[in-house]
N, C-alpha and C positions, 0 to 999 in steps of 0.2 A: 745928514741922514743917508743921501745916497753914498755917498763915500764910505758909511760904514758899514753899508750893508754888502756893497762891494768888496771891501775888505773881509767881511766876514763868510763871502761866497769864494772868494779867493783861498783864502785858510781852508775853510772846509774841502775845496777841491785838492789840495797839497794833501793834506789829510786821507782822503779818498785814494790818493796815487798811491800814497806810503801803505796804506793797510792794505791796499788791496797787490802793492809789489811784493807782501811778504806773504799773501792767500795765494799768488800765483803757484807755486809748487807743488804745496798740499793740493791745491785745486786740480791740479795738472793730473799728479798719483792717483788722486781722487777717480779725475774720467777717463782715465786709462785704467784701471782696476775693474770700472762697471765696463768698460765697453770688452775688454777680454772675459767679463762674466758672462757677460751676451752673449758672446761670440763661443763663448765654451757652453753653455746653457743651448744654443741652438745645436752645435754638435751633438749633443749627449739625444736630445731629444728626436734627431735626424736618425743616429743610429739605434735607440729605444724602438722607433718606427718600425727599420728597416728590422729588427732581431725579431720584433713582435709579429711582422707578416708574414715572417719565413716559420719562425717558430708552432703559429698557428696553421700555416700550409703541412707542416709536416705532421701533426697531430692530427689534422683531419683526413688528410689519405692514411696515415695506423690504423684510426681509431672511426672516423666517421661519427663523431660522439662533439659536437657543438659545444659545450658545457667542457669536456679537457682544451679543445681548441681555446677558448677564452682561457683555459687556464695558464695554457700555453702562453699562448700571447701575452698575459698580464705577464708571468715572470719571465720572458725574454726582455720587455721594456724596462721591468724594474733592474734588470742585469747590470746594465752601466752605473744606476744611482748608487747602487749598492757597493761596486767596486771601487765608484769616486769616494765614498763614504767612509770604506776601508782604509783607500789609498791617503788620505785626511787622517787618520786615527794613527797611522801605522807613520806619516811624515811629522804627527803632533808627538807621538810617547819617542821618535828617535829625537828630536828639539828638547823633549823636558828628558831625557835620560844622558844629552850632550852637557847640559847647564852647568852640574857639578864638577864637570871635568873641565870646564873654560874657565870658573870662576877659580877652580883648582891653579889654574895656567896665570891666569892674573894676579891672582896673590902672589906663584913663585917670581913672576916680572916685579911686581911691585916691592917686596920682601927684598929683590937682588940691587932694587936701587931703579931701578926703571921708571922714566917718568909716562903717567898713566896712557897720555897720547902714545907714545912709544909702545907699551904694553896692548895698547890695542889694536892696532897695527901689526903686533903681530897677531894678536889671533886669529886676526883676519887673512894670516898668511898661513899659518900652520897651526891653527886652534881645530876643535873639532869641527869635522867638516860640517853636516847639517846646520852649524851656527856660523859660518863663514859671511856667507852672504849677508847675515846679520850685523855681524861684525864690520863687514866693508862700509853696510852704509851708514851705521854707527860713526865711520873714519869719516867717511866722505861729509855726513851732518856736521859732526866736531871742527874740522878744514871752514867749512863753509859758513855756519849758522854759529858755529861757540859749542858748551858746555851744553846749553840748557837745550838748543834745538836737536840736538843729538839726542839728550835723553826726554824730549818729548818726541822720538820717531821710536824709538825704543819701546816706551808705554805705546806708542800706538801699534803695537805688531796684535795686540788681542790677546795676548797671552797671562796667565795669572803669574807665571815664572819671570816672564818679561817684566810684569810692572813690577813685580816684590825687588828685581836687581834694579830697574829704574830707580825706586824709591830708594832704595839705599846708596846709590852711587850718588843720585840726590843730596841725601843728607850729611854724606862722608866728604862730598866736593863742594856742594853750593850754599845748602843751609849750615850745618854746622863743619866746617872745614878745620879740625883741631889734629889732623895727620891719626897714623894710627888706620887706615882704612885695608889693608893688607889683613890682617887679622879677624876683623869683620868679616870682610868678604869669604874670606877661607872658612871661616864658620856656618857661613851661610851653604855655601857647597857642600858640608855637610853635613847641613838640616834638608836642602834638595834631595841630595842621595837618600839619607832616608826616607825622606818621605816616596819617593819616587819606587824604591825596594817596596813598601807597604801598598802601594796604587797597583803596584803588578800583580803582586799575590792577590790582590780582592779581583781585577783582572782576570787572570787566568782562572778563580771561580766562576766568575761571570763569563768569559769562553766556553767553561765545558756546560755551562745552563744552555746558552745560546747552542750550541752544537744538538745539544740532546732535543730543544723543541724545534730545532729544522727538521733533526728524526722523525720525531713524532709527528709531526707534520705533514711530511713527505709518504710516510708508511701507508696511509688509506691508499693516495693516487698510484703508489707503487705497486700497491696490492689488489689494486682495481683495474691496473692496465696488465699484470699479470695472470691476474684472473679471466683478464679476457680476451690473453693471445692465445690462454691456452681451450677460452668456450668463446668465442665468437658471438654466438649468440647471446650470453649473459649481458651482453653493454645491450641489446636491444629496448632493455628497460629504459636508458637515462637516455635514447633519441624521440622518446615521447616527450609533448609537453609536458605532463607532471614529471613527469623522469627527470626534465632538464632541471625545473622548479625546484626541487628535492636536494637533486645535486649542488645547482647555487647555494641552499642553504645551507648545507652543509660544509661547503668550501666556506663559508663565512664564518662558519664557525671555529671551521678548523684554524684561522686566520686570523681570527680572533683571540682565539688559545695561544696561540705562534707569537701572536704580538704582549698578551701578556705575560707570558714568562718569560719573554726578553724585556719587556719592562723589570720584573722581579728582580732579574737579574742583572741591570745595568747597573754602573759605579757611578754615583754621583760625582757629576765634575765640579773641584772648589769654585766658588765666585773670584772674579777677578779684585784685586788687592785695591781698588779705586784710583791706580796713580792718575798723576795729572796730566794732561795731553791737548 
């Protein structure tokens, strides 16, 4: 009985090394991802700070009006989240509008005789740049883990574009390998493009929505700090307590309005394709 229960804590421990040599990685990515989240999450909110107290010093010697100062302050901090949010959108539509032109680049590799390692490698050399990077460690998975752990780092980039090639590289390489993947692929490139053509036009209406209720938006405090460089005394109303009360509620409203007609006018983003990862 002891012998097998030794034996069987021996296994388990071998067991234990092997799953957990092949978690090491992912684990690794893992806590380097959250710790430069931190560390960029503290920045944003360091300088949020620093924009907000400057912003509000400068509103109160203008204006002397407590109620623009907060307002002040609220949208110098929101300034960075807002740009990071941009800067996201604007590095997510250049990834999904590269897609159709790599998988373009991979079919003509594939098509010329190129074996897939090969073709991928280069993209990763001269394929569209915003998906380079992609590509590298596509090569660097393939080299190291095979087939499958390549294209389980692939599904896991987050992307709906990502998992839809995942799963099909999938099925053209590992589940149903019958050749013929070259034409596929090429087709798919331009089921991307279109679809990616159709996301921008609804896009650019959903832009000029958003544009318009920033106007609108903006126009009361534009029109109220205008109004009272040129009467001075007219802000005397909103350094009363009701004054201040009035004006909060109204900025809430107005913020309120701002956020729903940028809701009205966002593009629903597709759900991710389920690949497996």
């Amino acid at each position: 009985m002891t012998g097998f229960l030794f034996a069987l804590c021996f296994a388990l421990g071998l067991a234990l090394l092997g799953f957990g040599a092949r978690l090491e990685e992912p684990l690794r990515r893992l806590i380097a991802q959250q710790r430069n989240a931190v560390a960029g999450s503290w920045r944003r909110a360091l300088l949020g700070a620093a924009l907000a107290v400057v912003a509000a010093a400068v509103a109160w010697v203008v204006t002397s009006v407590f109620v623009l100062a907060l307002v002040a302050a609220a949208a110098a901090a929101y300034a960075p989240v807002a740009w990071l949010r941009r800067k996201r959108e604007q590095d997510r539509r250049e990834r999904e509008r590269a897609w159709p032109a790599a998988l373009a680049q991979l079919a003509d590799a594939l098509e010329a005789g190129v074996a897939f390692p090969a073709a991928v490698s280069l993209l990763a050399e001269s394929g569209p740049a915003p998906l380079r990077s992609e590509f590298v460690s596509f090569q660097t998975q393939l080299r190291a883990g095979g087939l499958e752990a390549a294209l389980d780092g692939l599904a896991g980039a987050g992307e709906r574009t990502a998992d839809t090639v995942a799963l099909l590289l999938r099925a053209g390489l590992l589940e149903l390998p019958a050749g013929g993947l070259a034409p596929v692929v090429r087709e798919l490139s331009l089921v991307l493009a279109e679809r990616f053509e159709a996301r921008e036009k609804a896009r650019s209406r959903a832009s000029s929505l958003q544009v318009e209720a920033a106007v609108l938006a903006l126009s009361p405090i534009v029109l109220l700090l205008l109004v009272g460089s040129a009467s001075p005394g007219y802000l005397d109303a909103y350094r009363t307590p009701a004054g201040s009360l009035v004006a909060v509620v109204c900025g809430l409203l107005i913020f309120g309005c701002y956020l729903l007609m940028r809701r009205l006018g966002r593009v629903p983003e597709p759900r991710r394709t389920g690949a497996r990862g």
